[in-house]
Backbone as a chain_set.jsonl record, in Angstrom:
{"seq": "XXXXXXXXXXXXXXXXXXXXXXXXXXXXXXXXXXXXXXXXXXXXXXXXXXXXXXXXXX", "coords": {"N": [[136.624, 118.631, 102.525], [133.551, 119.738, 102.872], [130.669, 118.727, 104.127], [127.248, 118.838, 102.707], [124.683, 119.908, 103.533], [121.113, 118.887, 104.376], [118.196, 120.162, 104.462], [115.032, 119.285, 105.609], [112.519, 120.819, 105.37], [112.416, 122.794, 103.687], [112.333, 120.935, 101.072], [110.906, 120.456, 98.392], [108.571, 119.014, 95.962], [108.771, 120.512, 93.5], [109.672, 120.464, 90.624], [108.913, 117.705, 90.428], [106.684, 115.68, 88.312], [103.194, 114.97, 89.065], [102.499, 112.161, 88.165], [105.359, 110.98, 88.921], [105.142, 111.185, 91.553], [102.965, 109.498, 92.061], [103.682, 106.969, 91.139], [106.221, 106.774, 92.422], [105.171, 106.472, 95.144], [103.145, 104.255, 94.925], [104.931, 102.149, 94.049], [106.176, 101.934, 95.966], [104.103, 101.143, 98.233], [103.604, 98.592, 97.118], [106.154, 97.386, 96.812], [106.617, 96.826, 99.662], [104.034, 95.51, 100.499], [104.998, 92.752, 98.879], [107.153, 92.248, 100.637], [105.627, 91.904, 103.039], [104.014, 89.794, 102.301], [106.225, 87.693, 101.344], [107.209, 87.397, 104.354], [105.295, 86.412, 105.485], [104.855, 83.818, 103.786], [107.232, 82.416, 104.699], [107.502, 82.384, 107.173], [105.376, 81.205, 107.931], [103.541, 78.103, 108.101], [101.409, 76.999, 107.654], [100.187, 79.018, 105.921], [102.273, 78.327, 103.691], [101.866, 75.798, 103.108], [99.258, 76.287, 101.707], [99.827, 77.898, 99.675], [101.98, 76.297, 98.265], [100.312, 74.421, 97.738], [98.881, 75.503, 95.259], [99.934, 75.33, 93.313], [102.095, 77.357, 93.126], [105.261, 77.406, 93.452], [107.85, 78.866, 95.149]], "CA": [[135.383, 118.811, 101.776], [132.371, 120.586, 103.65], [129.16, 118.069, 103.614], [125.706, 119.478, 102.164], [123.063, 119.885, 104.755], [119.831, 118.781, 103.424], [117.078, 120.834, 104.994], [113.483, 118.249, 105.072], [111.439, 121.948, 105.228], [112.645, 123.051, 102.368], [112.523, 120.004, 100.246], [109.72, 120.346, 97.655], [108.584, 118.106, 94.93], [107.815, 121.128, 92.36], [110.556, 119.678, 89.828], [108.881, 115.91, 90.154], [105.502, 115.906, 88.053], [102.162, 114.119, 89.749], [102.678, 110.921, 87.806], [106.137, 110.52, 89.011], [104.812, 110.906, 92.761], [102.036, 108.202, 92.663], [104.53, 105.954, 91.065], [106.693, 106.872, 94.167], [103.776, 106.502, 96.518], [102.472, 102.737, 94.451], [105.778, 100.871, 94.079], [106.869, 101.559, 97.572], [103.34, 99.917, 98.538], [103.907, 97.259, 96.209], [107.22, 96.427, 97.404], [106.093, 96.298, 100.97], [103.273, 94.09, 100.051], [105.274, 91.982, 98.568], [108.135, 91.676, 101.415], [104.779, 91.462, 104.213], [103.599, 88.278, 102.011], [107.007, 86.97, 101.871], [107.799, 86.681, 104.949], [104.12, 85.452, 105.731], [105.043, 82.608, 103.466], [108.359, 81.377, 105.187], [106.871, 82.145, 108.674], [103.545, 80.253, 108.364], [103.757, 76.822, 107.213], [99.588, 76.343, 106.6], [100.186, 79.583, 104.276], [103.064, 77.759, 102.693], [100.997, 74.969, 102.293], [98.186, 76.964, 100.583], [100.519, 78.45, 98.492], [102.252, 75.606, 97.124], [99.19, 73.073, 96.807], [97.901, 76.082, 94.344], [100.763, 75.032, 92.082], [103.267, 78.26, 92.964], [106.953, 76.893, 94.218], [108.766, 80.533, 95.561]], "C": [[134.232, 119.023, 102.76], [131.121, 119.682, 103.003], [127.974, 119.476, 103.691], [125.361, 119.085, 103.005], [122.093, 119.609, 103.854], [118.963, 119.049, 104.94], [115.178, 120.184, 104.806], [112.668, 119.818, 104.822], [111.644, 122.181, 103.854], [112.443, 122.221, 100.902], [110.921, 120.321, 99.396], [109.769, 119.353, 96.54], [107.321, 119.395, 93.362], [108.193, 121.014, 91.109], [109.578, 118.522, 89.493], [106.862, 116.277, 89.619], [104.711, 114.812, 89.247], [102.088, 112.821, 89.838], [103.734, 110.259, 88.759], [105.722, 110.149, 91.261], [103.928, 109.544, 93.288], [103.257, 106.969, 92.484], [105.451, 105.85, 92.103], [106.145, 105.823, 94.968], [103.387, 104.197, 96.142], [103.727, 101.624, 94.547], [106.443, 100.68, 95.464], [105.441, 100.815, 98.47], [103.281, 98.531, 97.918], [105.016, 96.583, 96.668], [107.105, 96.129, 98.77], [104.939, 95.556, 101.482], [104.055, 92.954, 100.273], [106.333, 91.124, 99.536], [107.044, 91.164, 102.531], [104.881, 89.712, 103.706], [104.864, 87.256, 101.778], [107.192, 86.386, 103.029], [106.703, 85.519, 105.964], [104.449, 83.963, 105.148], [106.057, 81.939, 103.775], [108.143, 81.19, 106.462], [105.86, 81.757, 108.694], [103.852, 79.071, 107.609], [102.63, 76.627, 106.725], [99.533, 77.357, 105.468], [101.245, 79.117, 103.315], [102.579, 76.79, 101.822], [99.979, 75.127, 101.196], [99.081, 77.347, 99.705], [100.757, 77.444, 97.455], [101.076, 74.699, 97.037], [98.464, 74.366, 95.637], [99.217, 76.22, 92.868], [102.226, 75.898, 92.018], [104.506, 77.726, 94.13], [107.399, 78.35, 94.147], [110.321, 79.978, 95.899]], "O": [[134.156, 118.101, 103.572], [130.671, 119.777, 101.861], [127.886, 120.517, 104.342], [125.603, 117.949, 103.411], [122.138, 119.996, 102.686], [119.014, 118.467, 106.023], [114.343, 120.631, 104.02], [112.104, 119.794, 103.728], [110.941, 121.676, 102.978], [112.407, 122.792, 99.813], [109.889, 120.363, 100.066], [110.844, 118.877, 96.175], [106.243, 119.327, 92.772], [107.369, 121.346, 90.257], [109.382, 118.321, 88.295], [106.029, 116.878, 90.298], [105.297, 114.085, 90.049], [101.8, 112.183, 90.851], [103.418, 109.245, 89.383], [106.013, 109.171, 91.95], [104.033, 108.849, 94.298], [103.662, 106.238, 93.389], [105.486, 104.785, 92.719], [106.541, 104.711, 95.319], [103.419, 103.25, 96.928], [103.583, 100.49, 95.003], [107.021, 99.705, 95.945], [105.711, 99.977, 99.331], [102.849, 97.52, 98.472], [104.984, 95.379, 96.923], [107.554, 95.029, 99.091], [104.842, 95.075, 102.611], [104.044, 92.255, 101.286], [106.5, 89.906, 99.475], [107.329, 90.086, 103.053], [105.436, 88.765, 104.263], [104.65, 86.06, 101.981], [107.342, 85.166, 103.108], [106.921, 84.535, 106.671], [104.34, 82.99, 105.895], [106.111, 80.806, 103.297], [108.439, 80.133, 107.02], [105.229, 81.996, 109.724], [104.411, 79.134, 106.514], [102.501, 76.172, 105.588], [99.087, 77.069, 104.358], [101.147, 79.484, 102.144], [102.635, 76.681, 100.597], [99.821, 74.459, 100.174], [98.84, 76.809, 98.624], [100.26, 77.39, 96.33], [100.984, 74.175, 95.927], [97.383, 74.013, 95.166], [99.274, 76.944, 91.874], [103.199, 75.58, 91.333], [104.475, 77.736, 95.36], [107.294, 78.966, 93.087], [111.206, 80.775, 96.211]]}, "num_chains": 1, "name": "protein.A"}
């Protein structure tokens, strides 16, 4: 079986409407938010502390 080349030049997004791009673009900042402030909260203990004295157990 002969692998597909995928060519990055070529690649367009004229198929994927505008919407579907931000949503792209927003949840991949959102999820890398969310892994930064993770690991802020297992590697810092005074932000652990802030965290949980504000009532949130992770």
């Amino acid at each position: 079986m002969k692998a597909k080349t995928f060519y990055a030049k070529n690649f367009n997004f004229d198929n994927a409407s505008k919407d579907q791009i931000i949503f792209l673009a927003v949840s991949g900042l959102i999820i890398f938010l969310a892994k930064a402030t993770y690991e802020l909260y297992l590697h810092n203990p005074a932000f652990h502390m802030f965290i949980q004295s504000k009532g949130i157990f992770l």
